[in-house]
DRENTI-413650 format. One record per residue (C-alpha): residue number from 1; x, y, z. Coordinates in Angstrom, 1 decimal, padded with zeros to 4 digits. Layout:
pos = NUM, c1 = X, c2 = Y, c3 = Z;
...
//
This chain:
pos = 1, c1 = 054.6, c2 = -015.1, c3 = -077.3;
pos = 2, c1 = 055.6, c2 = -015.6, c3 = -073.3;
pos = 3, c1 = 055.7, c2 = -019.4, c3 = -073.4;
pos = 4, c1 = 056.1, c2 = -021.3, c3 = -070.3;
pos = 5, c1 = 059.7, c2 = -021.4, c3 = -069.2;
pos = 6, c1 = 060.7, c2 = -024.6, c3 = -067.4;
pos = 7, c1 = 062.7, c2 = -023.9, c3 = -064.0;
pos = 8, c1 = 064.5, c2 = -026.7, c3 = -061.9;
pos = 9, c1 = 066.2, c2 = -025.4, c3 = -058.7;
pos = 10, c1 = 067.9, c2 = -028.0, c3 = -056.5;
pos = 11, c1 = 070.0, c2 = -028.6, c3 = -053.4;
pos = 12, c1 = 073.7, c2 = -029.2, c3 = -054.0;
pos = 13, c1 = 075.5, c2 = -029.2, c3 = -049.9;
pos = 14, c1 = 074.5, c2 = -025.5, c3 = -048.9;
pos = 15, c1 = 074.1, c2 = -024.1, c3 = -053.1;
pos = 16, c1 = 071.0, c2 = -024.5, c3 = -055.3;
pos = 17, c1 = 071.8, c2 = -025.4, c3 = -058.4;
pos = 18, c1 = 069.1, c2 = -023.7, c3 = -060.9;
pos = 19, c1 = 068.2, c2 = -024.5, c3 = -064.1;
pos = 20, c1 = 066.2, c2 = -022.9, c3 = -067.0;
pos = 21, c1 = 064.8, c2 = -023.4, c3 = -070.0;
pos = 22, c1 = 063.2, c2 = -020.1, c3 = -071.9;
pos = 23, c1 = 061.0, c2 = -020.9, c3 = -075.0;
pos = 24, c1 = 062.5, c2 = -017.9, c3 = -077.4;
pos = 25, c1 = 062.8, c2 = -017.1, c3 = -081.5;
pos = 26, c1 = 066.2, c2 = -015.5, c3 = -080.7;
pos = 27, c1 = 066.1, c2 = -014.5, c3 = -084.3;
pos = 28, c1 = 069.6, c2 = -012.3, c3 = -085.2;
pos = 29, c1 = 068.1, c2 = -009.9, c3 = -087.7;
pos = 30, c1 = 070.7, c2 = -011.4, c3 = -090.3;
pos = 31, c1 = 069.4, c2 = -014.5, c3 = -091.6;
pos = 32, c1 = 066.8, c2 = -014.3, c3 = -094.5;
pos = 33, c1 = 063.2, c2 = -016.0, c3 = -095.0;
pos = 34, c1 = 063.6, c2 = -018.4, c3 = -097.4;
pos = 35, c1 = 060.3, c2 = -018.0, c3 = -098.9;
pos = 36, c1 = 060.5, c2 = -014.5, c3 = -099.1;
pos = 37, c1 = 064.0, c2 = -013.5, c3 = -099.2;
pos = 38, c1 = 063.5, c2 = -010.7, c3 = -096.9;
pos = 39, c1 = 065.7, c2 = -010.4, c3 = -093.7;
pos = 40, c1 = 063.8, c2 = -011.9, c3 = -090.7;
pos = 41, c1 = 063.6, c2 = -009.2, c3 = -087.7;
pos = 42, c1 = 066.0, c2 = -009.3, c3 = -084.7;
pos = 43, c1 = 063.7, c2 = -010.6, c3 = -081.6;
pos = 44, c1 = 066.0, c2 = -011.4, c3 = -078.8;
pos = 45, c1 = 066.0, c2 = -011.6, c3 = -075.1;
pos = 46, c1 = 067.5, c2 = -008.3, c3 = -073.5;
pos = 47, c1 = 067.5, c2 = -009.1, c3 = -070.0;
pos = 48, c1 = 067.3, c2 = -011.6, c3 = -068.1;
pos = 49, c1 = 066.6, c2 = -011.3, c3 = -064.0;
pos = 50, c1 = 066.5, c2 = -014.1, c3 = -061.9;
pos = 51, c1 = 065.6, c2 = -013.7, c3 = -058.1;
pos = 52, c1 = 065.5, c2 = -016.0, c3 = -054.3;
pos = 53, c1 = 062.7, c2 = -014.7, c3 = -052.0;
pos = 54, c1 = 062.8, c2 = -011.7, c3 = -053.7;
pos = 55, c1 = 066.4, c2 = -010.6, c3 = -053.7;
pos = 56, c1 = 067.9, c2 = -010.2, c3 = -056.9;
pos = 57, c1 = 070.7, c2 = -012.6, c3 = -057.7;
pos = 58, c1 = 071.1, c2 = -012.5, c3 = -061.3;
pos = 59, c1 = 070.7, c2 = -009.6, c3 = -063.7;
pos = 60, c1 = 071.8, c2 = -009.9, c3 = -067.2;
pos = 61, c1 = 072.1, c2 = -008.3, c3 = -070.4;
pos = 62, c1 = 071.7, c2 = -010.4, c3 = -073.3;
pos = 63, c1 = 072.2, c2 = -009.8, c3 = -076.9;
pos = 64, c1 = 071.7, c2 = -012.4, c3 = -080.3;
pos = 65, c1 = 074.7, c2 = -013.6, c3 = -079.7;
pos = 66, c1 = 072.3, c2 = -016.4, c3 = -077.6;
pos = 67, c1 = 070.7, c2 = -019.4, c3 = -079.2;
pos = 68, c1 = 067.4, c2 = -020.0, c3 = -080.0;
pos = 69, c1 = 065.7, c2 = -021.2, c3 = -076.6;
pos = 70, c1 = 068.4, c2 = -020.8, c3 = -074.5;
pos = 71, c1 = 069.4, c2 = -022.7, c3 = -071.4;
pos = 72, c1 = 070.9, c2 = -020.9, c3 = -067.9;
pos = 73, c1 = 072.2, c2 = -022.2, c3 = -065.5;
pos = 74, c1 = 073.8, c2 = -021.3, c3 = -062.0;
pos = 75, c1 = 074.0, c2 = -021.4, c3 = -058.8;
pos = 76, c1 = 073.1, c2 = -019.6, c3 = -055.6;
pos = 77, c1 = 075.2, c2 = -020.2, c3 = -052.2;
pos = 78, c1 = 073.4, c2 = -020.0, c3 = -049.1;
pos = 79, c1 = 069.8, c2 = -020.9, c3 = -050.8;
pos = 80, c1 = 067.8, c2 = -023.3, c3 = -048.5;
pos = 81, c1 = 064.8, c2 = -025.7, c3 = -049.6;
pos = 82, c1 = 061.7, c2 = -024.0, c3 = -050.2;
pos = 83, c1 = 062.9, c2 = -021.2, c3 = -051.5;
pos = 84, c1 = 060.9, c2 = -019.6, c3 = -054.2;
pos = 85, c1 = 063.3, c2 = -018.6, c3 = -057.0;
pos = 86, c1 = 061.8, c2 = -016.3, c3 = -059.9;
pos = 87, c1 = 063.2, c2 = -016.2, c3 = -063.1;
pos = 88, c1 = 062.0, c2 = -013.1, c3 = -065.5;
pos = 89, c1 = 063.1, c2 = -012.0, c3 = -069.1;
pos = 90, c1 = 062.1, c2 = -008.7, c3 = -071.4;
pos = 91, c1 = 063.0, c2 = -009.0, c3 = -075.3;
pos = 92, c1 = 063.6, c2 = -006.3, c3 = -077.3;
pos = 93, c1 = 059.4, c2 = -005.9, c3 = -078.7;
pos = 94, c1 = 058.8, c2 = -005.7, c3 = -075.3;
pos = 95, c1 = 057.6, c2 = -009.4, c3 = -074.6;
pos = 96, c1 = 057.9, c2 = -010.4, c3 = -071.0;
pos = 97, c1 = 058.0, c2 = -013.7, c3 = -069.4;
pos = 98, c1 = 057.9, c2 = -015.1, c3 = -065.6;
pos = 99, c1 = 058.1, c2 = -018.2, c3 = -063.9;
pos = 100, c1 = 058.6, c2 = -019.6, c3 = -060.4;
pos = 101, c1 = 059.9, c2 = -022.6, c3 = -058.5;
pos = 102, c1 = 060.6, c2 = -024.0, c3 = -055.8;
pos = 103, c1 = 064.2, c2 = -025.2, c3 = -054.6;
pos = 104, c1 = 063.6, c2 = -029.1, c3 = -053.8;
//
């Protein structure tokens, strides 16, 4: 799987204001194939961990209550230009995605 996410990270006075795009199924494990009839298997992110310069400033558990590609946003006080922000995710098969930025 592990598409490319797309991460924006931005200035805002002395907060970056980060945004991301994941590339995910997110499928809920209720709703059936309609060729088939048979239930289509949960795949959903579990966690997501986003981090600036290394230090941690987002850890989350996520469940499928999330929609299909999901968008986060948030922001970080005290976050200067240049900063490298990573944003990580593990889904419950065990997929793992990572992707960096730059805060502009």
């Amino acid at each position: 799987m592990a598409e490319p996410m797309r991460i924006r990270a931005t200035m805002a006075g002395d907060v970056a204001d980060i945004k991301v795009l994941m590339n995910h199924p997110m499928e809920t494990g209720q709703r059936k194939d309609a060729k088939t009839g048979q239930l289509i298997p949960a795949h959903f992110i579990q966690t997501v961990k986003a981090e600036v310069n290394g230090k941690t400033v987002l850890d989350a558990q996520w469940s499928v209550a999330i929609s299909r590609n999901p968008f986060l946003g948030f922001k970080v006080k005290g976050a200067k230009a240049g900063d490298k922000v990573t944003v990580s995710w593990t889904d419950n098969k065990g997929d793992k995605n990572s992707a960096e930025a730059t805060v502009a």
